[in-house]
C-alpha positions in Angstrom: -30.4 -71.9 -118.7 -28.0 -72.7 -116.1 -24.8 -74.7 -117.1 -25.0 -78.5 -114.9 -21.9 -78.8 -112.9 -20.2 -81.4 -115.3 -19.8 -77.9 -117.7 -17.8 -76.1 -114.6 -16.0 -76.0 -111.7 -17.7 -79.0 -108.9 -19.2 -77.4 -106.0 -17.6 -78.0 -102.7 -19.5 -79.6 -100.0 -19.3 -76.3 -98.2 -20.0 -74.2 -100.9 -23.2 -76.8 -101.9 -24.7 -76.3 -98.2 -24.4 -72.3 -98.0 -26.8 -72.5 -101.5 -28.8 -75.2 -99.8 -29.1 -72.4 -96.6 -31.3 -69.6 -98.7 -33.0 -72.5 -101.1 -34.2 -74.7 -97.9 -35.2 -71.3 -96.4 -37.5 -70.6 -99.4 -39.1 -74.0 -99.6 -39.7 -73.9 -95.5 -41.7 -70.4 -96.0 -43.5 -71.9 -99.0 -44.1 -76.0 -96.9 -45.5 -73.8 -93.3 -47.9 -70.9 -95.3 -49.8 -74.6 -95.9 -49.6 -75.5 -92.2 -49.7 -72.5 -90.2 -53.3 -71.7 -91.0 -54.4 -75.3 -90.4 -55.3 -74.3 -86.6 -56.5 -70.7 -87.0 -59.2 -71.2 -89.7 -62.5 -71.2 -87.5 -61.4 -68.0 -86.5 -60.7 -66.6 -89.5 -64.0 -67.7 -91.2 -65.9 -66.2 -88.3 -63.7 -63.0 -88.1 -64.7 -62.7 -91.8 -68.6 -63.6 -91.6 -67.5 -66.3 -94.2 -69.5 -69.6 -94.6 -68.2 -73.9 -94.3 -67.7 -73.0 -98.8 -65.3 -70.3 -97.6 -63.7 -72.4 -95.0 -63.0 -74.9 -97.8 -61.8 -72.5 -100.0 -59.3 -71.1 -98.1 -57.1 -74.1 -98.4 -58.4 -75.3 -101.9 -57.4 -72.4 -103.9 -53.5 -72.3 -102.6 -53.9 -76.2 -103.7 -54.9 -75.4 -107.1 -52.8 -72.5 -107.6 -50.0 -74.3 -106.4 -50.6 -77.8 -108.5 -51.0 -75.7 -111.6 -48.4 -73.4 -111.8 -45.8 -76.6 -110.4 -44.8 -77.6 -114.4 -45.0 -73.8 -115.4 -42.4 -72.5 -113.2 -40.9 -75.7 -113.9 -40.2 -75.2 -117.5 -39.4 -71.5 -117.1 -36.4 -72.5 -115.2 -35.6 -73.9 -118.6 -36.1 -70.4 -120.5 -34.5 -68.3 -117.8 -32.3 -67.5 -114.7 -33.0 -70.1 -112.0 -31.6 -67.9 -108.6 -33.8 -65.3 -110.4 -37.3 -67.3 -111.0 -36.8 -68.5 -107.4 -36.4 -64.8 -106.1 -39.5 -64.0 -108.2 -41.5 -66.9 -106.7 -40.6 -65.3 -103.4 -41.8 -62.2 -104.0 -45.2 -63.6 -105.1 -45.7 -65.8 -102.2 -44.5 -62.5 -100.2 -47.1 -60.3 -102.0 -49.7 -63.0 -101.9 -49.2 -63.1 -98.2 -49.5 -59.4 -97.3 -52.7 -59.2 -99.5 -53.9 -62.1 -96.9 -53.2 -60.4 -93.6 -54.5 -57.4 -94.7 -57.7 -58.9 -96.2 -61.6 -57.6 -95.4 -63.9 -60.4 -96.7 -63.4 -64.2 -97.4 -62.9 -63.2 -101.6 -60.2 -60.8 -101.0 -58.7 -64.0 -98.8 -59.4 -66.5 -101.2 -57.8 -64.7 -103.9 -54.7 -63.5 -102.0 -54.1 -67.4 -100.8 -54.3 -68.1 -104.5 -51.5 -65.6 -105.6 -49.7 -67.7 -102.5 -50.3 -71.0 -104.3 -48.7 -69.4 -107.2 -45.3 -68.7 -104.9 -45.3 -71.4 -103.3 -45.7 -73.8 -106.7 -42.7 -71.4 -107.5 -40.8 -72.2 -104.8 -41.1 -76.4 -104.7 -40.8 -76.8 -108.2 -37.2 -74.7 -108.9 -35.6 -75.6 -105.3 -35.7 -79.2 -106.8 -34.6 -77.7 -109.9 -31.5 -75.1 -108.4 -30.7 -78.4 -106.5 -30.5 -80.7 -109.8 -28.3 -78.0 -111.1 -25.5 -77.7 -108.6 -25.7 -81.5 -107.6 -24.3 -84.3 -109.3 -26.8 -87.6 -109.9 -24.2 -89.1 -107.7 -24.3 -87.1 -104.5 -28.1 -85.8 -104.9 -29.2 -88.1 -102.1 -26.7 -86.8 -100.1 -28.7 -84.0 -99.7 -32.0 -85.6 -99.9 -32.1 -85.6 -96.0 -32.1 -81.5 -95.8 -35.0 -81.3 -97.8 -36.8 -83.8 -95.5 -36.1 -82.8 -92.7 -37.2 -79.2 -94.2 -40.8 -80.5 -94.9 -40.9 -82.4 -91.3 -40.0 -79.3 -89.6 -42.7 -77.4 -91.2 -45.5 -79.9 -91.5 -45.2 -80.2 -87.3 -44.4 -76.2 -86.0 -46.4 -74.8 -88.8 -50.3 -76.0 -87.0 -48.0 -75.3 -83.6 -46.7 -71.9 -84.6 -50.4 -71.2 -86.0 -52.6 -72.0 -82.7 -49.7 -70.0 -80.3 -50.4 -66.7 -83.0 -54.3 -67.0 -82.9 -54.6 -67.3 -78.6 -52.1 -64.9 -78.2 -54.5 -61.7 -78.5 -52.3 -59.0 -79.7 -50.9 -60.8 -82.3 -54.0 -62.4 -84.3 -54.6 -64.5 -87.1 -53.3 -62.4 -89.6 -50.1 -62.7 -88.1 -50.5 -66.5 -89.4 -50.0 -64.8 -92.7 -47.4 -62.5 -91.5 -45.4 -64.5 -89.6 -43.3 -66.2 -92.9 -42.5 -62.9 -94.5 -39.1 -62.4 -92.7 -38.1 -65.7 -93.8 -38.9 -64.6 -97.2 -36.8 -61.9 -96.5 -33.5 -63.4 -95.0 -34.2 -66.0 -97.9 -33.9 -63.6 -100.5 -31.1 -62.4 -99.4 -29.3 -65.1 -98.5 -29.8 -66.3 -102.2 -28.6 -63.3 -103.4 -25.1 -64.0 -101.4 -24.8 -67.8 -102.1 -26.2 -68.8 -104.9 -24.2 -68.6 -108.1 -25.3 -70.6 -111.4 -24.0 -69.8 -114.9 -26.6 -68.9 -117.2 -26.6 -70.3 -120.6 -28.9 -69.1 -123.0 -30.9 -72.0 -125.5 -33.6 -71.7 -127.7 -36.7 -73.7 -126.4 -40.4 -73.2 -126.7 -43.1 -73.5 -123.7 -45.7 -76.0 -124.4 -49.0 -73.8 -123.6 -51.5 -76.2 -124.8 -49.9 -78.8 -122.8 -49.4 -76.6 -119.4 -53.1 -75.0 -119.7 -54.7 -78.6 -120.2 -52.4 -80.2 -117.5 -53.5 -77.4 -114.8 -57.5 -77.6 -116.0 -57.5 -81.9 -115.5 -55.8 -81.4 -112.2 -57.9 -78.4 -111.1 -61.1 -80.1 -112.1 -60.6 -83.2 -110.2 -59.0 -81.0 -107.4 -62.1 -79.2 -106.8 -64.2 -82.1 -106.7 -62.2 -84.0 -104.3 -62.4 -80.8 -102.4 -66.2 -80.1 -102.6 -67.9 -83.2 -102.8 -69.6 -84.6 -99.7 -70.3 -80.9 -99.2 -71.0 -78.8 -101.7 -72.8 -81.3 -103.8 -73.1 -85.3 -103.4 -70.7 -88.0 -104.6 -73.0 -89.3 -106.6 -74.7 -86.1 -108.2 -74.6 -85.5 -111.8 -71.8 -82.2 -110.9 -69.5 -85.3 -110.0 -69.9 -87.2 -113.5 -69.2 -83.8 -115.4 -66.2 -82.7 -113.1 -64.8 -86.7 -112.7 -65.3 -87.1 -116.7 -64.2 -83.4 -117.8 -61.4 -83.8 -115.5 -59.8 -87.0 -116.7 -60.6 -86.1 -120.5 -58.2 -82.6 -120.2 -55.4 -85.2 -118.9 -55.8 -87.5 -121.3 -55.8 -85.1 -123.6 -52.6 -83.7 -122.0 -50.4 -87.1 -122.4 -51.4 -87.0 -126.3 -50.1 -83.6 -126.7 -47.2 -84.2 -124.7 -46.2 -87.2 -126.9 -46.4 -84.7 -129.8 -45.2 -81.3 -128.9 -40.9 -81.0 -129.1 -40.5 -79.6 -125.8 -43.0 -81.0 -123.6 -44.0 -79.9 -120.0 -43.7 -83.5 -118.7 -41.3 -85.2 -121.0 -43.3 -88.8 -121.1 -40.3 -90.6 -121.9 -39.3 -90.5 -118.3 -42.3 -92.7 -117.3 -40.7 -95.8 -119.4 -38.2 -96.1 -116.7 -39.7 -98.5 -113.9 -37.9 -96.8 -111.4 -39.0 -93.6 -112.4 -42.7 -94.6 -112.3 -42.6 -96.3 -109.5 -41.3 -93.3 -107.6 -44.1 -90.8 -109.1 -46.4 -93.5 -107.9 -44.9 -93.5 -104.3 -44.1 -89.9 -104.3 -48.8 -89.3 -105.2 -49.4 -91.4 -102.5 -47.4 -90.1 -99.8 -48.8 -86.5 -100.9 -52.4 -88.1 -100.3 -51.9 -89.8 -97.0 -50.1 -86.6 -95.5 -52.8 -84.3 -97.4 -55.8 -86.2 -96.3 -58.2 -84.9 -93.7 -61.4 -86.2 -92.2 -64.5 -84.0 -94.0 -65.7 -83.7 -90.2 -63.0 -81.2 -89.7 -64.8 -78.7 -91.7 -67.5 -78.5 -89.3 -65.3 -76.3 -86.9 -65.8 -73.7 -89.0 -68.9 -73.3 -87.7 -68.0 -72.8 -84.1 -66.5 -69.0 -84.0 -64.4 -69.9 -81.2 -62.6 -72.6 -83.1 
């Protein structure tokens, strides 16, 4: 594990901002492959003869690839080399992304946007984490503002960036998948330059119970919030056992969590007010910029989007 900054030399304020250059770079590629497809997904499902499931699909699997492996690359930054975990989440979301744009049939799609999710979980979780590491408590909301404006940036050019690639006709929509690979690149690199942590090795232990029960509750409850109104009804019987299986994994995941000695989500953090409250603000944020009207899916239907 990386040494924090009270164990070495303080960063400068220049030195802190050429890190934050390849670490914002990796968390813009991993905030606009969420955005840029937003726009060009009619034509995708039709290009691929895929149905209004697929269309769905497409977005819920880099969700629930991306919510479970969060706390897993999370706690690996704890095992091992953070500049390198971040360089590996890269190369997943960079793999992941080729595997899209070269895809054949809405499976082959579905499972490379998932390998994305992985990346991209990869890439939100340990920028936070890298940033933690070479920022002091003090001056972290100093910095607070890149990360924002990061997130703003790709939230409005990424549906932008995605309908100029899909009318442009010798580009495509697989260019929508192409299109943040040479960020990837100049990212990695620029990490490579930049970024220097001291690694200090520690024995700790990965809680798998508690990841693998965390990442099925969320999973659950993400694929019915997904699917229901369309692929079943809200009141159906599928709801009761998703709703009820769902919630039982994460209770079952704050019991192990107060008992395991390294836990994914330490729970102690939550008898902080502050702390809570923030979570609490930080979910509903997430759910008022995630939301979208189930009408939208309807598009899909229409091949010319």
């Amino acid at each position: 594990m990386e040494a924090q900054p009270t164990s070495a030399a303080p960063m400068s304020h220049r030195e802190i901002l050429e890190a934050l250059s390849g670490l914002l770079l990796a968390l813009f590629v991993a905030m606009i492959s969420a955005t840029v497809v937003s726009n060009a997904l009619p034509r995708i499902v039709a290009s691929l003869g895929g149905s209004e499931s697929g269309y769905t699909w497409i977005v819920v699997a880099t969700l629930l690839t991306t919510t479970a492996s969060t706390p897993i690359w999370g706690k690996l930054a704890d095992l091992f080399n953070k500049k390198a975990l971040v360089q590996a989440a890269l190369v997943v979301f960079a793999l992941g992304s080729v595997l899209a744009g070269l895809a054949q049939n809405m499976g082959l799609l579905i499972g490379a946007r998932a390998i994305q999710g992985i990346g991209a979980g990869g890439l939100t979780a340990l920028v936070q984490v890298v940033i933690a590491s070479i920022v002091s408590p003090r001056e972290r909301g100093r910095y607070s503002g890149y990360i924002g404006a990061v997130f703003a940036v790709a939230t409005v050019s990424g549906p932008l960036i995605g309908g100029l690639i899909v009318d442009t006709p010798w580009l495509g929509w697989r260019w929508c998948f192409y299109v943040g690979l040479p960020v990837a690149v100049v990212a990695f690199f620029v990490l490579q330059k930049t970024l220097h942590l001291t690694t200090v090795k520690r024995e700790v232990s990965i809680d798998y119970l508690g990841a693998a029960l965390i990442a099925g509750g969320v999973s659950l409850l993400l694929i019915w919030v997904s699917l229901g109104g369309s692929e079943f009804a809200w009141g159906s019987f599928t709801t009761v056992w998703m709703v009820g299986l769902g919630v039982l994994l994460l209770a079952a995941a704050v019991v192990t969590e107060f008992k395991v000695r390294e836990p994914i989500i330490p729970m102690r953090l939550f008898r902080d007010r502050t702390t809570s409250l923030a979570t609490f603000a930080s979910v509903m944020v997430g759910v008022a910029c995630s939301g979208r009207p189930s009408s939208c899916r309807s598009t899909s239907r229409s091949p010319a989007g």
